[in-house]
Structure formats: structure tokens, C-alpha cells
MIVEXVO-31542 format. One record per residue: residue in one letter; z, x, y of N, C-alpha, C, CB in turn. Coordinates in steps of 0.2 Angstrom, whole numbers, plus 2048, in hexadecimal, padded with zeros to 3 digits. Glycine has a CB too. Example, Ala and Ser with C-alpha at 12.3 -4.5 7.8 and 13.67 -1.06 7.14 Angstrom:
BEGIN
A8278427E482783E7EA8278427F082D8397EA/S8238407F58248447FB82784080081D8467FD/
END
This chain:
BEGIN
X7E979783C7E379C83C7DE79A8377E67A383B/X7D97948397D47958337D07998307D2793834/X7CD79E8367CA7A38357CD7AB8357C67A2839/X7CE7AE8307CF7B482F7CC7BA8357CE7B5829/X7D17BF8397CC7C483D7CB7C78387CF7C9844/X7C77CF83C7C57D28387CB7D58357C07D683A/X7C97DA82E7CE7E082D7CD7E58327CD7E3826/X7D17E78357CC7ED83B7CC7F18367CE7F0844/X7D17F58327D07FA82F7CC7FB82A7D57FB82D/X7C97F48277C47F58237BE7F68257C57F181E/X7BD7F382B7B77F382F7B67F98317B77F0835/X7BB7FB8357BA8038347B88098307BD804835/X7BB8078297B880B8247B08088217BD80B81F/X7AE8028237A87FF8227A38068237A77F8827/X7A580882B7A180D82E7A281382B7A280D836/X7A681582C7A881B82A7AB81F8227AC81C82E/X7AD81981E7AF81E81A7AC8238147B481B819/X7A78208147A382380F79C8268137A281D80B/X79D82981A79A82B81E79C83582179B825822/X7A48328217A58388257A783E81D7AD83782B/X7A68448227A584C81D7AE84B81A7A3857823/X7B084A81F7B884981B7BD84381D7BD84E81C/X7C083F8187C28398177CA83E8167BD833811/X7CA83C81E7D584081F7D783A8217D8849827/X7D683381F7D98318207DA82C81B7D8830825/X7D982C8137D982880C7E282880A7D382D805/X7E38218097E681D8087E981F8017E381780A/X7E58237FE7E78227F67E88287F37E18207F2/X7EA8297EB7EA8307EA7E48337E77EF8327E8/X7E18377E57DC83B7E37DA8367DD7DE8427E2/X7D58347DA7D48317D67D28367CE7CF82C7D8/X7D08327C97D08357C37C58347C17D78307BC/X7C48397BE7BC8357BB7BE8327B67B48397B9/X7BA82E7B17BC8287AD7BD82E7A67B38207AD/X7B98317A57BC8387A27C28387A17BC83E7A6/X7C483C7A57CB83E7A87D08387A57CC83E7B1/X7D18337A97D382C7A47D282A79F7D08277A6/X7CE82979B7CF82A7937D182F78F7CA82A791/X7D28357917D383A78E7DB83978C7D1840792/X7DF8347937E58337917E782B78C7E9834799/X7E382978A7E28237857E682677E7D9821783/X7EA82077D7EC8237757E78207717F5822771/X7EA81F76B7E181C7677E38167677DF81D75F/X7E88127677E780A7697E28087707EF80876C/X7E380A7747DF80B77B7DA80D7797E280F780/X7DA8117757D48147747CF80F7737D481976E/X7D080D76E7CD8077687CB80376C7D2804762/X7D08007707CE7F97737C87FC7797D67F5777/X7C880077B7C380377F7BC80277B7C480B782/X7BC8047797B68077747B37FF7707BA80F76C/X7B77FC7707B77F576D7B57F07747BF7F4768/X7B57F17777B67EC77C7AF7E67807BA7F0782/X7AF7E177D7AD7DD7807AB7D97877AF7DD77F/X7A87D978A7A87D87917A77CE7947A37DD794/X7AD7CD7907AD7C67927B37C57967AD7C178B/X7B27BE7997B97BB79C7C07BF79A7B97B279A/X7C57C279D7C97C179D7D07BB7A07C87C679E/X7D67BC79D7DB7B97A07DD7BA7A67DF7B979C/X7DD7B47A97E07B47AF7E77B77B17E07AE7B2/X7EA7B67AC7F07BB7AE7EF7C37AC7F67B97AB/X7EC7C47AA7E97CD7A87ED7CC7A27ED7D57AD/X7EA7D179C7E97D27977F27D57947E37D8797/X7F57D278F7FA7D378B7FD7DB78D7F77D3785/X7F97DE7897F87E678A7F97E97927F07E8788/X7F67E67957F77E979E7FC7E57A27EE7E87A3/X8007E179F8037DE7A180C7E179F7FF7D779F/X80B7E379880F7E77978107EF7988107E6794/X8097F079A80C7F779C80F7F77A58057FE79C/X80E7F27A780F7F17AE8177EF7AE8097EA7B1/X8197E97AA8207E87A88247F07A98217E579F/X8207F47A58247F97A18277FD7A68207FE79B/X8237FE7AC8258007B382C7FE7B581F7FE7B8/X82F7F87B58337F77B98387F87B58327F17BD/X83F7F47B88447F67B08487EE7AF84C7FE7B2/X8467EB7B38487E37AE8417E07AB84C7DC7B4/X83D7E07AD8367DA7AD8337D97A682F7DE7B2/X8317D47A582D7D279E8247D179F8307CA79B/X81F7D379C81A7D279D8177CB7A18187D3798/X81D7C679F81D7BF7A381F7BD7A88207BC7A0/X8227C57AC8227C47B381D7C97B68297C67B6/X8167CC7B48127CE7B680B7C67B78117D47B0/X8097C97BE8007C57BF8007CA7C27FD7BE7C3/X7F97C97BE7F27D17C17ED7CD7C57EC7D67B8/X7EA7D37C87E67CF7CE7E07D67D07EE7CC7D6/X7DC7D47D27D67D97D57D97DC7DA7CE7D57D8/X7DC7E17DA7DF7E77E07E47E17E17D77EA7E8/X7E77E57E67EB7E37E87EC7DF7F07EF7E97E6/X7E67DE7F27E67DA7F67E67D27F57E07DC7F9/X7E07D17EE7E37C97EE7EA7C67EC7DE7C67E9/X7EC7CB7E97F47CA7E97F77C97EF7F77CF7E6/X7F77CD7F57FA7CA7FB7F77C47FD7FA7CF801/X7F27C47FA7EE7BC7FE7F27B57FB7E47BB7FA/X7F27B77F37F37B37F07FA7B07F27F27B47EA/X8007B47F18067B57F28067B27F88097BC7F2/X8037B27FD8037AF8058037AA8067FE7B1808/X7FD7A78027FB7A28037FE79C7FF7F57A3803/X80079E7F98057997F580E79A7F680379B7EC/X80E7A07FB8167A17FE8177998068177AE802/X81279980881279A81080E79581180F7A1815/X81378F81781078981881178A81F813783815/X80D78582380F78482881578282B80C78182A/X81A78282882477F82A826788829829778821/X82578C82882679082482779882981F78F81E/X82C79C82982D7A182C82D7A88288327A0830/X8287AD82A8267B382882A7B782D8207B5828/X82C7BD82A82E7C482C8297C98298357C582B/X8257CD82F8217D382B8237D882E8187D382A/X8257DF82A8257E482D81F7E98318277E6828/X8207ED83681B7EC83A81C7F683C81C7E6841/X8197FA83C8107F883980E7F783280A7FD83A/X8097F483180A7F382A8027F282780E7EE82A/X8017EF8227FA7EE81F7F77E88237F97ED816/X7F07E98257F17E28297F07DD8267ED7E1830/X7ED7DB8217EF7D581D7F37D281B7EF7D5819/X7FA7D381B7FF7D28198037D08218027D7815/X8007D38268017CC82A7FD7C882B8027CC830/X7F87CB82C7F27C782F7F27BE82A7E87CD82E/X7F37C18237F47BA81F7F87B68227F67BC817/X8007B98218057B68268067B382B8077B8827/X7FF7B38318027B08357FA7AA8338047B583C/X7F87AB82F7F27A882B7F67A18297F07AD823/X7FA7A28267FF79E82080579C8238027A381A/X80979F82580F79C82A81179B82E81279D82B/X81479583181479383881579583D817791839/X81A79C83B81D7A283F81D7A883D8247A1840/X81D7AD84081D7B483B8207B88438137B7836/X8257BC84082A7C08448287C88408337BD844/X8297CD8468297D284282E7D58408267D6845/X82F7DB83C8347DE83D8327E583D8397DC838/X8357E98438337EF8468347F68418367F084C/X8317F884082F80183E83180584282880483F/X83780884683780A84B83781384A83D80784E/X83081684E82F81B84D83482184E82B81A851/X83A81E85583C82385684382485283B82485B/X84382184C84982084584582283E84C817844/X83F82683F83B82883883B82183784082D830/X83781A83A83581583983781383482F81683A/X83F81083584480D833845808837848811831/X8458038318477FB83384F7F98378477F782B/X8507F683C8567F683C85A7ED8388577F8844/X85D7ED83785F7EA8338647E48378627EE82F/X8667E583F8687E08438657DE84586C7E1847/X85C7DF8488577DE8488537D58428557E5847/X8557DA83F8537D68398567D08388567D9833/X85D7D18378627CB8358607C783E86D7CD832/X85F7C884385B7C58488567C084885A7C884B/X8547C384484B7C084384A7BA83F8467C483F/X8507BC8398537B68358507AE83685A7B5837/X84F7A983484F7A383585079E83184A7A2837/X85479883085479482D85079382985679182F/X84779182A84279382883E795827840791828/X84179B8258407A482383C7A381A84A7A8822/X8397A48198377A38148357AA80E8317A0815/X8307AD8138307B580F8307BA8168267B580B/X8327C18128337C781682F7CA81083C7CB818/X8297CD8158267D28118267DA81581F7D080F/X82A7DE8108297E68118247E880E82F7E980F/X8247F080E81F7F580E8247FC80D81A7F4815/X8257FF80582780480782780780182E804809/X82380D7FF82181280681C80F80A81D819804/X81B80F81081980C81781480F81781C80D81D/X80B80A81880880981B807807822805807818/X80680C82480281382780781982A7FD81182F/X81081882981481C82A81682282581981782B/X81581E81D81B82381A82182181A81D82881C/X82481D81F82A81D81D82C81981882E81B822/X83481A81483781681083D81481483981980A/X83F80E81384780B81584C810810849801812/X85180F81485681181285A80E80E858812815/X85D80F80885F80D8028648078048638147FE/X86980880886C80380A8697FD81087280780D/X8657FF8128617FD81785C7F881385E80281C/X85A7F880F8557F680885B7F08068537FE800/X85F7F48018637EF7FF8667E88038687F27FD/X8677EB80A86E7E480D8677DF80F8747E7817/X85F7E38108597DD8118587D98098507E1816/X8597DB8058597D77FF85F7D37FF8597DC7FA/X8647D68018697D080086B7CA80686F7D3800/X8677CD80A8687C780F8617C280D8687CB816/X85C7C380C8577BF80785B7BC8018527C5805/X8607BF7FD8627BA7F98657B77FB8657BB7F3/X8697B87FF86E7B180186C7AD8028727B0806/X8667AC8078627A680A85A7A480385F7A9815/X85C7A78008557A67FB84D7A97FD85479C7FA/X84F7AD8008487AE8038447B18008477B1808/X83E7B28008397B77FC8397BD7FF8327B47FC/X8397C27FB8377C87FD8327CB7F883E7CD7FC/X82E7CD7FD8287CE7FC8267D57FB8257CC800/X8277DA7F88267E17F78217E47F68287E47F4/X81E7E87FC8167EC7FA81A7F27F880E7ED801/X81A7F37F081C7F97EF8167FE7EC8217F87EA/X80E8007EE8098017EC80B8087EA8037FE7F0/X80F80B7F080E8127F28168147ED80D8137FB/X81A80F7E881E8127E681C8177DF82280E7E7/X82081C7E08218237DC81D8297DF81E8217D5/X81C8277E681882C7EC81D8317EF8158277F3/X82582F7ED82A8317F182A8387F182F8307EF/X82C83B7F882D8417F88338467F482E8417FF/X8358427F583D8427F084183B7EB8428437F5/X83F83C7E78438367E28498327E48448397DD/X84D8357E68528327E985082E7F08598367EA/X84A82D7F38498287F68478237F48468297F8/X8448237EE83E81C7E98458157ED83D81C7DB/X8428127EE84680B7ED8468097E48418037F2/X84A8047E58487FD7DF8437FA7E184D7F87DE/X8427F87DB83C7F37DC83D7EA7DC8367F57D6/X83A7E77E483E7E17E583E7DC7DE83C7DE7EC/X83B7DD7D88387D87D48417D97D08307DA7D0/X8417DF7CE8467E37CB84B7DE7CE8467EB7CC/X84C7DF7D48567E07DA8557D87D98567E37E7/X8517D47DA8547CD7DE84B7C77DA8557CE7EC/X8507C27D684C7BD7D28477B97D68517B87D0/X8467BB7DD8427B97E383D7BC7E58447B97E7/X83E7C57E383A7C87E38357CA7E283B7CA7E3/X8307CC7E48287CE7E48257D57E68237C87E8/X8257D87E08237DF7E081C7DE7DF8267E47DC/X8187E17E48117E37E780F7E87E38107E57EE/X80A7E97DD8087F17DB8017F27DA80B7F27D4/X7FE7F67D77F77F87D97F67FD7D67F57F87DF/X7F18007D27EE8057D07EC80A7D57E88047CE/X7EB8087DA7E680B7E07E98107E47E58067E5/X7EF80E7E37F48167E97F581A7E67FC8157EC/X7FE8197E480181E7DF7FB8227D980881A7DB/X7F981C7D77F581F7D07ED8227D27F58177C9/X7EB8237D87E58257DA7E18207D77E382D7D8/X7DF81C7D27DA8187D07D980F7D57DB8187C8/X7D68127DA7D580C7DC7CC8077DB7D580F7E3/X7C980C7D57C38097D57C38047CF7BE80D7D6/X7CB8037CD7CC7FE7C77CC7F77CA7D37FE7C3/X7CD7F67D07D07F07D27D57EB7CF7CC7ED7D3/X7DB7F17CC7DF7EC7CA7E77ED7CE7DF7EB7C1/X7E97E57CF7F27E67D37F57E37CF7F47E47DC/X7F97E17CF7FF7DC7CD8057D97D18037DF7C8/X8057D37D180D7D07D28127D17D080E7CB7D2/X8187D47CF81E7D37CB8227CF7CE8227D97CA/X8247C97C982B7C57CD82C7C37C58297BD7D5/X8367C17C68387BC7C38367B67C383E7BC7C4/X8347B27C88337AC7C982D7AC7C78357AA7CF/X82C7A97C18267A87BD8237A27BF8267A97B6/X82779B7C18247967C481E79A7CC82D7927C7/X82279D7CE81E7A07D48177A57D38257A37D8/X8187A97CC8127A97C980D7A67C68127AB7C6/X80F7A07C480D79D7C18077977C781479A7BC/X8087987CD8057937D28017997D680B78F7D8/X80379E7D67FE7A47D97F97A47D38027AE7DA/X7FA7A57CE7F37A67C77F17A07C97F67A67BE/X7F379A7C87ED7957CC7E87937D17EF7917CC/X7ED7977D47E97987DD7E379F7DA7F179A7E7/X7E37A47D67E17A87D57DA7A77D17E57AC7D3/X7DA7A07CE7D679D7CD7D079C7D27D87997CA/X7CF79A7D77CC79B7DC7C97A27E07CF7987E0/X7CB7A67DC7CA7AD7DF7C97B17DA7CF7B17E4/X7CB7B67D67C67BD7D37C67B67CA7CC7CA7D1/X7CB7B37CA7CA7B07C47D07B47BE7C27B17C3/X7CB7BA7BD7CE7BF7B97CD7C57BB7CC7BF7B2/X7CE7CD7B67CC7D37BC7C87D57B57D57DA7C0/X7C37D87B87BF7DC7B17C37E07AB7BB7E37B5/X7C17DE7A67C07E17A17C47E97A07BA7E17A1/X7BD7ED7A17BF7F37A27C37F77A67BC7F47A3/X7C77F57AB7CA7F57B07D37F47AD7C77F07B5/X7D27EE7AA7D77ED7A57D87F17A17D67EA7A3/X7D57F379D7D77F97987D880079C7D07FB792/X7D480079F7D48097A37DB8087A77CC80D7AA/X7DE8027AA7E58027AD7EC8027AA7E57FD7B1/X7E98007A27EE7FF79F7F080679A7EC7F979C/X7EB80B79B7E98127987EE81579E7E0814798/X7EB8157A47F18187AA7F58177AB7F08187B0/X7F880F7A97FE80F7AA8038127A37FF8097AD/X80181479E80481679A80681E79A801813795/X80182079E8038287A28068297AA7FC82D7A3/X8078247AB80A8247B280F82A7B380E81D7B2/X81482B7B28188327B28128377B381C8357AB/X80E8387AF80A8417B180683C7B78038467A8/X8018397B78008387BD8038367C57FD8347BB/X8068337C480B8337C980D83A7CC8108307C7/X81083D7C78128467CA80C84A7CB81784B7C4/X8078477C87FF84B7CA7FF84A7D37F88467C5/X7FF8457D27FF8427DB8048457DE80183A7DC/X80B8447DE8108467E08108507E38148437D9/X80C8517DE80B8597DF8058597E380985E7D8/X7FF8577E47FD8577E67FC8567EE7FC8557E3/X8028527EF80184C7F58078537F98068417F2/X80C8547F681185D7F780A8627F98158617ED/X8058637F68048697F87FE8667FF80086D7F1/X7FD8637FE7F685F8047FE85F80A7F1852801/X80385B80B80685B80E80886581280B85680B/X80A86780F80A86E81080687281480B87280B/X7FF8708127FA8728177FA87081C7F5872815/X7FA86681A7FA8638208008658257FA85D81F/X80486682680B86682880986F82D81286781F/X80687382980487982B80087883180187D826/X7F98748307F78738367F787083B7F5872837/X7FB86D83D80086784280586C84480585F83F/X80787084280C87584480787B84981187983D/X80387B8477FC88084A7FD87D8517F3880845/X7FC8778547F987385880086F8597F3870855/X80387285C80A86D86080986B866811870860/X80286D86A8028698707FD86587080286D874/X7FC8638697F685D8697FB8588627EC861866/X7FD85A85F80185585B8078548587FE853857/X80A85085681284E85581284B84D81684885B/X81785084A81684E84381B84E83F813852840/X81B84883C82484783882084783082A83C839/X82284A82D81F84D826823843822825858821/X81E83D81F82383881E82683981782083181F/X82883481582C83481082A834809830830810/X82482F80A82082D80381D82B80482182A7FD/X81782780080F8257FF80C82F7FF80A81D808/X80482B8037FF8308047FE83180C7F982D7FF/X7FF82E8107FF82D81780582D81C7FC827817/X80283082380782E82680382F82D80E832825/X80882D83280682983980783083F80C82283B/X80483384080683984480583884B80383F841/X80783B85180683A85780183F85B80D83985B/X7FC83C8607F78408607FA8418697EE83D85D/X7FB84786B7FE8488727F684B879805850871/X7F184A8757EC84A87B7EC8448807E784A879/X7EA84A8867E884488D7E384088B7E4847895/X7DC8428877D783D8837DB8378817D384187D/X7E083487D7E182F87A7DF8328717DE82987D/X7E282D8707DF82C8697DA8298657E282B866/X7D78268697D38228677CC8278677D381B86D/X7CC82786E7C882D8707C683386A7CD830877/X7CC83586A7CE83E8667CA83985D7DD842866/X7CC83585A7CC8328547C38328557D082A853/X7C182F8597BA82E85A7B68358597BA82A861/X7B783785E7B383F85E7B48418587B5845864/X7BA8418557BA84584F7B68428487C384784F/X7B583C8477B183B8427A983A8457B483583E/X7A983B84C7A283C84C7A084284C79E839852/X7A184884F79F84F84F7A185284B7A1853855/X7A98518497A98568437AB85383B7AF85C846/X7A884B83E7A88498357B08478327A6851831/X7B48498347BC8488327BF8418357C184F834/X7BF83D82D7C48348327CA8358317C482B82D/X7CD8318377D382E8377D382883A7D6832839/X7DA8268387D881C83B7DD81F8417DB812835/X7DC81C8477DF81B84F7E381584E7D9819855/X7E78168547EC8118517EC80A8547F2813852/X7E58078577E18048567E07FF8517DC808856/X7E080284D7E17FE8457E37FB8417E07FF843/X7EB7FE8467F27FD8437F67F78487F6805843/X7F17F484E7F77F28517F87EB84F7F87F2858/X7FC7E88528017E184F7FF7DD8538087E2850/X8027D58508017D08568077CE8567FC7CA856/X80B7D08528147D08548177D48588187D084E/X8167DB85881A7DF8598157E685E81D7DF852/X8187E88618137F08648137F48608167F486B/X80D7F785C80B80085980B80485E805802856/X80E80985C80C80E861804810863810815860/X8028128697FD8128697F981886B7FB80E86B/X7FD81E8667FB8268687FD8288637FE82986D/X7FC82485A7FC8268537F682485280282184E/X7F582B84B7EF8298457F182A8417E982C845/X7EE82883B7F28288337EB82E8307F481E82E/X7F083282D7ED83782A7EE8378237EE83D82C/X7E983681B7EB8368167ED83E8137E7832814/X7F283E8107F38458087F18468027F8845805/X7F08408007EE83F7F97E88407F77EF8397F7/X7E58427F97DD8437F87DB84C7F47D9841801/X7D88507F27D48557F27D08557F77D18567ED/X7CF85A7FD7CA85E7FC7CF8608077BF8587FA/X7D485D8067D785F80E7D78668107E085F80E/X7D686A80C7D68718127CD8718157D887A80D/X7C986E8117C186E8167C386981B7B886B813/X7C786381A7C98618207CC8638267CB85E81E/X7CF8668257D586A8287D186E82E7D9870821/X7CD8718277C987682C7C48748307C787A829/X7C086E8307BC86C8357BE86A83B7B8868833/X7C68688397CA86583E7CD86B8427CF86083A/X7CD86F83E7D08778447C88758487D188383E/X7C28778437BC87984A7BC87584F7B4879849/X7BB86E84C7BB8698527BE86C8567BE863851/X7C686B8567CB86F85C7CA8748607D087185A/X7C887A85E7C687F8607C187F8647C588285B/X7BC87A8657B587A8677B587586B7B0879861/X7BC87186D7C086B8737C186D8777C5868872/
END
């Protein structure tokens, strides 16, 4: 694949997202103003703000943000951290220096479409591995060890799941990590949306933490609402394997701003209150949401999911969904993505899901345009 398709999801939001009256369908959680952010700085942070310079940074990100990023996990040294502009060039990078043409992928499905779309970009082969809806979109694991191949290279998961919610199960997590070590495989973890959990005794481990092969995916942008930093990180033991992504990263952001750096390195040092900021939040939006899907059980089907900010709900109209999505950000202003946007070239999406976001402020005007709409159908 020389040429990259589009993102459809981002194309989609090209049009709409900063268009429609309500954005029920945001990916992230509620962000902070730059205020707000500082206010939580101790004076170290403080200082270096207030002091700061706007020249070239390091391509591996800054000392300072590199260890507050360590401080997250519970083996890692700043030396198993690379930072990166959001968390997309990080799948890019990871892709493109993981994956040759000899080379066999596994992606979980549905999923971000970059992380396949790179995939089948990059590797010779790329096999899905299914979400199956009607198991709370749980991986099966005989499935799995199926898919397997001698020149199996990387398995990249997603958990909490984009555009599901779901999380693997604890044992179901583990035995795909161990079957990745036996054969040396890479495991590739988009963990963006962890500390989204509904319940704490769901969080996984994080694959950087479990297995020396690992690569945990992280980002400002989910869990922590600040997506307008643009900064993500790689975690891995294998610092050889960092050490060839930061060079290939040389061809792309270079370094990540300045500012961005300090204000990430400010949030991640409050991470606990923020996180449960979200976490409460994401509880109470779900309760409302949960309320109105129960209002309307002959128009839709609703599994409350597990964690992030999003989940994939089923829309039971003769219109379709495509249809119902459409009308509803033209007349009454409220997005959601169709599932349209979500499908696969490995594997079937169902195609009578839309993903709705939680994490956001302002859901009950959503809510409620979304009742009139209905009412006035």
C-alpha cells in the first residue's frame, strides 16, 4: 500500500466536528483551560514554565516528562520512555520500524483505524482478531492462538476499546501475552483510555510493565482530557527498539513543543485527582446516558461498557443507521460516528452500531435535542 486511504473518521469530523450544537460522540474526556492546569504546578514546574524558552527541544522529550511518564507504570525508567506528537505518530512510528514485508500482523477488530490501516501498510499479512459483540466484545483466545504464524511479528490490542469499551479479560489478557512471549512477538498496547475503568479491578497491566517486548501506547488526550498538548509516549523495555523509532521520528514532529512538555509534565504529576475527575464524570454522563436508551428500547440496544469514554451501541430502526446518524447531525445538530467508520478490511463490523462519547460536559443539551429530534420522527 503505497498510498494511505483516507481516515474516514477523521474526514468525518473534518465536516462536522466543530460544526455540530453537540459533539455526543468525543473520544476524550472533558479538558482543563490552561488556568486550571497551572494552578496544579508545584513551584518546580512552576518555574520552569515561567522560565521557559522556546527553542528546539529533545527528541526523546524532556528529562522531567519523561519521568513523570516512567512514574506511571511500576517497573519502567525514564529510559524506557519516547515521547511523540499525540499519540498517532507513535502508532506510525512503531509500525513502520516494527513491520516489513516478510512480516505477519494481528489487529484487533474494531478498532482505531490507523493501527490497521498502517498494518496492512507495513506488513505482508495482517489477520484480524475479532471483538465479538455478542460476548461484551471479548477476544476469543482459540481464535487467536489460530491466527498465530510463524511470521507473526506484532499483535496489537486496544483496551479500553475504541469504539467498544470493552476490556479483556484478566486471564484472557494474560495467556495473549504469554503466548507472544514464547514466540518473541511484539505486543503492542494502545492503553490511551487506561484509568477510564468502570471498576478498578478491571484495569489490566500495562504491556510495557508484563513482558520485555512490550509496548504500551499512552497519550494525554483520553484518560487525562488534554488533547490540545499533543503529546503520547512509547513505553517499552526494549530500548534498542526505541532507540530506531526516535530515529525514524526524526523524519516527522522532530521534537514535541515546548510548552506542551511542561503543562504534560504538570498533569502528569496530578494524575490521581484528574483521572477520578474523569472517572466521576464519565459515572455521572453514563447514568444519564444509560437513562435515555432505556427511555427508547424500541429504537436502541445498550451495554453500559467497561472503560474509556465511548461505546458502540445498536440502533434498531428500519431507517438504518447511517441514515438515523445523518439526519441527526443535520436537523438536530447532535454527532455521532455510524458504523461506517468503523469497518474493517480484515474482519465484518457490525453494521447497525454508532459510538457515542461520556466524557465530555454539556450531555444532558445533548440528550435533550436528541429526545426532540425523536419525538418530531
Amino acid at each position: 500500500m503505497s498510498t494511505l486511504p483516507d481516515f474516514r473518521l477523521e474526514a468525518y469530523f473534518t465536516r462536522w466536528e466543530f460544526s455540530a450544537r453537540h459533539h455526543m460522540t468525543a473520544s476524550d474526556a472533558q479538558t482543563l483551560r490552561l488556568s486550571e492546569l497551572l494552578a496544579l504546578a508545584g513551584d518546580a514546574e512552576r518555574e520552569r514554565w515561567d522560565q521557559l524558552a522556546l527553542g528546539y527541544g529533545e527528541t526523546w522529550g524532556t528529562q522531567p516528562l519523561r519521568q513523570a511518564i516512567a512514574a506511571t507504570y511500576d517497573t519502567l525508567q525514564p529510559e524506557d520512555v519516547l515521547t511523540f506528537a499525540g499519540a498517532e505518530e507513535g502508532i506510525y512510528c512503531a509500525l513502520r520500524v516494527l513491520l516489513g514485508n516478510d512480516d505477519h500482523a494481528i489487529v484487533s477488530v474494531p478498532n482505531y483505524q490507523s493501527m490497521e490501516t498502517l498494518a496492512l501498510a507495513c506488513a505482508g499479512s495482517v489477520t484480524g482478531l475479532a471483538l465479538h459483540a455478542a460476548n461484551d466484545w471479548q477476544p476469543d483466545l482459540d481464535e487467536f492462538r489460530a491466527a498465530l504464524r510463524p511470521n507473526t511479528r506484532v499483535v496489537a490490542l486496544n483496551f479500553p476499546n475504541n469504539p467498544t469499551g470493552a476490556i479483556a479479560h484478566a486471564d484472557t489478557f494474560a495467556a495473549i501475552v504469554d503466548l507472544c512471549a514464547e514466540r518473541g512477538i511484539y505486543l503492542f498496547s494502545d492503553e490511551v483510555y487506561r484509568g477510564l475503568e468502570r471498576d478498578d479491578t478491571l484495569r489490566l497491566p500495562q504491556a510495557a510493565d508484563r513482558y520485555e517486548r512490550g509496548l504500551s501506547l499512552g497519550v494525554m488526550s483520553k484518560a487525562y482530557g488534554l488533547p490540545g498538548l499533543r503529546i503520547g509516549w512509547i513505553a517499552s523495555r526494549d530500548r534498542d527498539l526505541l532507540t530506531r523509532m526516535e530515529r525514524y521520528k526524526h523524519y516527522l514532529s522532530i521534537c514535541n513543543a515546548g510548552p506542551s512538555e511542561v503543562l504534560a509534565t504538570i498533569a502528569l504529576k496530578s494524575a490521581p485527582a484528574l483521572l477520578e475527575r474523569n472517572r466521576t464524570r464519565c459515572r455521572n454522563n453514563l447514568t444519564a446516558l444509560g437513562a435515555f436508551f432505556a427511555a427508547h428500547p424500541d429504537r436502541y440496544e445498550w451495554r453500559e461498557p467497561y472503560g474509556g469514554c465511548v461505546g458502540f451501541a445498536r440502533y434498531l430502526g428500519s431507517d438504518g443507521v447511517e441514515t438515523h446518524c445523518r439526519r441527526l447531525v443535520e436537523e438536530a445538530g447532535v454527532l455521532l460516528l455510524p458504523s461506517s467508520l468503523f469497518v474493517s478490511d480484515l474482519l465484518p463490523v457490525p453494521t447497525d452500531r454508532f459510538r457515542v462519547g461520556f466524557g465530555r460536559d454539556g450531555i444532558d443539551a445533548g440528550i435533550a435535542a436528541w429526545n426532540d429530534f425523536l419525538r418530531q420522527s
